[in-house]
C-alpha positions in Angstrom: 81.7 104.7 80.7 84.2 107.0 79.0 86.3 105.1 77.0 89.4 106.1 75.0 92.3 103.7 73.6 95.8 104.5 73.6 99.0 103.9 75.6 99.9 105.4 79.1 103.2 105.4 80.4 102.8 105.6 84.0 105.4 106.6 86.5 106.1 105.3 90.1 107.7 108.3 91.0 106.1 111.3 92.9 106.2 114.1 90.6 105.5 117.6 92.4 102.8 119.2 90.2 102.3 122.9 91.2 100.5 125.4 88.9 98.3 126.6 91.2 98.1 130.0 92.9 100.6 131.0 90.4 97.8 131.0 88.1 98.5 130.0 84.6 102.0 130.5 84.5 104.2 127.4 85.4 106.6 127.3 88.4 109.9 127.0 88.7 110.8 124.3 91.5 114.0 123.1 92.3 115.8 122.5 95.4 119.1 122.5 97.3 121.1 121.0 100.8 118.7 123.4 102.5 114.9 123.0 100.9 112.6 123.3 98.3 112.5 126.6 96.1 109.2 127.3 94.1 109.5 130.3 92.1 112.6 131.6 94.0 111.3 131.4 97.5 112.3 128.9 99.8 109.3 126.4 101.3 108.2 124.5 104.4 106.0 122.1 102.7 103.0 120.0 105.1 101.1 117.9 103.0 98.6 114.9 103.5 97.5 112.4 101.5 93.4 112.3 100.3 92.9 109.7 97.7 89.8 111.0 95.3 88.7 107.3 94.6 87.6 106.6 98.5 85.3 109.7 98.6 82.8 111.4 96.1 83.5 114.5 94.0 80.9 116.3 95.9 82.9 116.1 99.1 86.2 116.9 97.5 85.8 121.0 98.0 84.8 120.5 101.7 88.1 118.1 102.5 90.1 120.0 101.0 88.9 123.5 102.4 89.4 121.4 105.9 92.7 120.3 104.8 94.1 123.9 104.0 92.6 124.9 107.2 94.5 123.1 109.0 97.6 124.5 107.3 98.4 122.1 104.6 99.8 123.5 101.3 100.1 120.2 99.4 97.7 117.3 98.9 99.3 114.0 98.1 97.3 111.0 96.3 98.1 108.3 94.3 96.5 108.0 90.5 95.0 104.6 90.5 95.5 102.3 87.7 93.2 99.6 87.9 90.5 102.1 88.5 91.1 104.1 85.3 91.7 101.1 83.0 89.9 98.5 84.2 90.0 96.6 80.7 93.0 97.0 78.8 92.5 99.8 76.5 89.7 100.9 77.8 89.2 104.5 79.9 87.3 105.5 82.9 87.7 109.0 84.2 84.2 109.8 85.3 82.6 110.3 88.9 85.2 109.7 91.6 87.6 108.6 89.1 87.9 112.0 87.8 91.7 112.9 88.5 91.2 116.4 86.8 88.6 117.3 88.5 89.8 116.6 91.9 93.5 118.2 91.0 91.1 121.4 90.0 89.4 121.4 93.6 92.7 121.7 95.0 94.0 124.3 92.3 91.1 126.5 93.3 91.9 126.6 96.8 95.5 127.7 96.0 97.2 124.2 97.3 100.0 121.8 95.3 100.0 118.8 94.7 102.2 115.5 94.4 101.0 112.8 92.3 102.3 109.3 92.7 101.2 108.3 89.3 102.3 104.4 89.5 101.6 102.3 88.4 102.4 99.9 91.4 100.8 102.0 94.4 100.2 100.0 97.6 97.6 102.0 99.4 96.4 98.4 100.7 94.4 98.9 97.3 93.5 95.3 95.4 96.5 94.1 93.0 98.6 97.4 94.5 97.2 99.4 91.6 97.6 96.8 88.8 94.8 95.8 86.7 93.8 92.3 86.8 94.4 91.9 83.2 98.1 92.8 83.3 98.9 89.8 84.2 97.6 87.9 80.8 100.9 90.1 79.1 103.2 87.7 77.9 106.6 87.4 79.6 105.4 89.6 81.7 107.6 89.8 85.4 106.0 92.5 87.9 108.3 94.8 89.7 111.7 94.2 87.5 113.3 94.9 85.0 111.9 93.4 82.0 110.7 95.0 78.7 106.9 94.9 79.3 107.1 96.5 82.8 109.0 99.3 84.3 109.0 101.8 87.2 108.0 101.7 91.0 107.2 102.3 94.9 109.2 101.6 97.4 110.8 99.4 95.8 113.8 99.5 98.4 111.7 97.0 100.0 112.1 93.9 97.5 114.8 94.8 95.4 117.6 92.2 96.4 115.0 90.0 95.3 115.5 90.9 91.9 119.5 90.9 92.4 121.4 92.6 89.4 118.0 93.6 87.6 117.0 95.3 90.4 120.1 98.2 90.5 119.7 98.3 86.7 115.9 98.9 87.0 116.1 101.7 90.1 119.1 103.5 87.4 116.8 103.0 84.2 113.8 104.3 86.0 115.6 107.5 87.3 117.1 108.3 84.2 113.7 107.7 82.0 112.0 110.0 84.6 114.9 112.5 84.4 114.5 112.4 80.5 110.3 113.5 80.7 112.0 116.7 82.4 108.7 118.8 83.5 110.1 121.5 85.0 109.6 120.2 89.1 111.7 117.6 90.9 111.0 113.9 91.1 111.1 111.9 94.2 112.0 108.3 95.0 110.4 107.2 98.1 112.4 104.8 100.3 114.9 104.0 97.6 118.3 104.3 99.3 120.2 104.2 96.0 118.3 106.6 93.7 120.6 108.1 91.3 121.2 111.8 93.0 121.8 113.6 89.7 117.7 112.7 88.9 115.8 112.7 91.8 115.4 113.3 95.1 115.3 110.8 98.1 112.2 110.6 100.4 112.3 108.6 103.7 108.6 107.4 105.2 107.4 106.0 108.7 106.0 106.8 111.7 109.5 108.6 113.5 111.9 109.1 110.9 115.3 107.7 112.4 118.6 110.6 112.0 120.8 108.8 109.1 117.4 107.8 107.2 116.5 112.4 107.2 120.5 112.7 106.4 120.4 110.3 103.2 118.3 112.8 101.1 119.9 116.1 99.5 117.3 117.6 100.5 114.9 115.9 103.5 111.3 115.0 102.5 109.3 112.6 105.2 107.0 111.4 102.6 104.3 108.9 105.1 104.4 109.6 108.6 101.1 107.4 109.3 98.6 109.3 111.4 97.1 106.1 112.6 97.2 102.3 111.5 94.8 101.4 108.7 91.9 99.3 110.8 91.0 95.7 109.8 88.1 93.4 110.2 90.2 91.1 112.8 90.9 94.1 114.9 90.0 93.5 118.3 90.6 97.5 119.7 91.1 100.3 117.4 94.6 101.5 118.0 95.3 105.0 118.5 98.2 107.4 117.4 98.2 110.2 120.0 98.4 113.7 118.4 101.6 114.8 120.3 103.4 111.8 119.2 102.7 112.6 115.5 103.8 116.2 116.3 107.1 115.0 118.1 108.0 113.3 115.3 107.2 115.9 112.4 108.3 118.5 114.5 111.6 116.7 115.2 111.8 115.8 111.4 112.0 119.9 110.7 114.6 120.5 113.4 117.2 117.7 111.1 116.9 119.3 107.7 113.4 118.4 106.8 111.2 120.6 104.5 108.6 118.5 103.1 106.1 116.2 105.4 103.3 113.9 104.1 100.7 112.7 106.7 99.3 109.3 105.2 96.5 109.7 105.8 95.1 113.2 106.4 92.0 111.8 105.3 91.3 108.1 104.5 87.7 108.1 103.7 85.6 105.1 102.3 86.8 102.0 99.6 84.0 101.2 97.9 83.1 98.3 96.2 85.6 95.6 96.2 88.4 97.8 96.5 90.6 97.4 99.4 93.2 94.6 99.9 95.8 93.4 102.2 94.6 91.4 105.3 90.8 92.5 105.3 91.3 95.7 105.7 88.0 97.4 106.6 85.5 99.8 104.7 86.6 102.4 106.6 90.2 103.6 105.4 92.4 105.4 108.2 89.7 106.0 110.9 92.1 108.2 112.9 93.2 110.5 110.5 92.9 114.4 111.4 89.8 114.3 108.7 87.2 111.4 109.6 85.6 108.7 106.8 83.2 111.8 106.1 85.4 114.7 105.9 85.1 116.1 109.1 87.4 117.0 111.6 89.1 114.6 113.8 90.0 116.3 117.4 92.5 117.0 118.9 94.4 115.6 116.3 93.2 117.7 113.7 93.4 121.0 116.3 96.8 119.8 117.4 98.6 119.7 114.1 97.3 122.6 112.8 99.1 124.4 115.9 102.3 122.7 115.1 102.1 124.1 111.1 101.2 127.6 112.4 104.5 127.4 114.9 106.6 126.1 112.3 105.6 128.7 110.0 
């Protein structure tokens, strides 16, 4: 194992990272009422979320070759915690842990990328992302705002929870994310009260409602789900139907949208003892447009590439 000691501070916002066919030079990205701007141009941005852990480096080139054939420009994944630092101070970026590598896979194919760096990620994912030894730090309150733990997902969800340190820990992580300034926007997903002046508001679910697009400056639909996530109790595998998912996306573009996030667009394999929440299966998002082993997924797969090509 590759070991290496040091701090991390790790961020729970999505942080657009986009040097890619631009070659070396860094983008400019900002955004306004209307959409994203990279370098001056004005985007439509359909991206889908491939998490490197649940498949293996050798199949990364071939997903994401699929994945920009069927007209994605982004790829979305989350950077997992536990996974990298499994014992506290101690490093692990080899195999399918390799975040570089995989972020160069999708640089070579002249693709973005958003990274939800965490450190609390969801993703039905054992402890949400945290390492099991995080919670041996002293005084130590997950998800609030306390000195040995900051930053979030979703957090929308369970902040009244947290009453008065909730607001003050959605304004201090804003404003500490604001003051890493990287040259691209951040984005709070699902956090109704984000501080406007620092980030940028992202919606999720299956049909985005009117006043939850209208919220955001600028409209980004960060999870539409392309299918539940399956689990050992499930009786039937439930489907999504491609033209629902394309109703909804499509309908999301027509009300000020400009950035779409299919969760998943692959789900591939947890391996190990990796996967949490309910027994979820082996199997992550069997009905996403890419299957378990990277192949395509039809219609579904057919069908939204049609809808990007229209759109475009």
């Amino acid at each position: 194992m590759a070991t290496t000691t040091g701090g991390i501070l790790f961020l729970a916002l999505l942080s657009l990272l986009v040097p890619n066919a631009y070659g070396s030079s860094s983008p400019v990205v900002t955004y306004d009422s209307r959409s994203m701007i990279i370098n001056g141009s004005r985007e439509l941005l359909f991206s889908g979320s491939i998490h490197y852990p649940r498949s293996t480096p050798d199949m990364w080139p071939a997903i994401i070759r699929r994945a920009k054939e069927g007209g994605l420009n982004i790829i979305q994944t989350y950077v997992f915690w536990n996974l990298h630092e499994p014992n506290q101070g101690e490093w692990n970026f080899e195999g399918n842990r390799d975040l570089v590598r995989f972020i160069k896979c999708i640089w070579e194919q002249g693709l973005w990328v958003t990274l939800r760096i965490g450190p609390y990620i969801e993703a039905e994912w054992n402890m949400g992302g945290f390492p099991y030894w995080l919670r041996e730090v002293p005084d130590i309150i997950f998800r609030s705002d306390n000195a040995p733990f900051k930053i979030e997902n979703e957090y929308n969800n369970v902040q009244l929870a947290y009453r008065e340190r909730g607001i003050s820990y959605v304004k201090w992580a804003a404003n500490m994310a604001l003051s890493l300034y990287n040259g691209v926007p951040w984005i709070m997903c699902k956090q109704k009260d984000a501080p406007p002046q620092s980030s940028v508001h992202a919606t999720e679910g299956s049909v985005p409602t009117p006043s939850s697009v209208q919220m955001a400056l600028t409209s980004l639909l960060s999870g539409p789900r392309t299918g539940p996530h399956s689990t050992e109790s499930s009786a039937t595998p439930s489907q999504r139907a491609a033209e629902d998912i394309s109703f909804a996306v499509a309908r999301f573009f027509t009300r000020n949208g400009t950035l779409n996030n299919y969760y998943m667009y692959y789900g591939g394999s947890n391996f190990g003892r990796t996967s949490s929440s309910s027994f979820v299966t082996t199997r992550y998002y069997d009905e996403a447009p890419l299957d378990e082993y990277g192949l395509k997924r039809e219609p579904k797969f057919g069908h939204l590439r049609d809808l990007h090509r229209a759109l475009n």
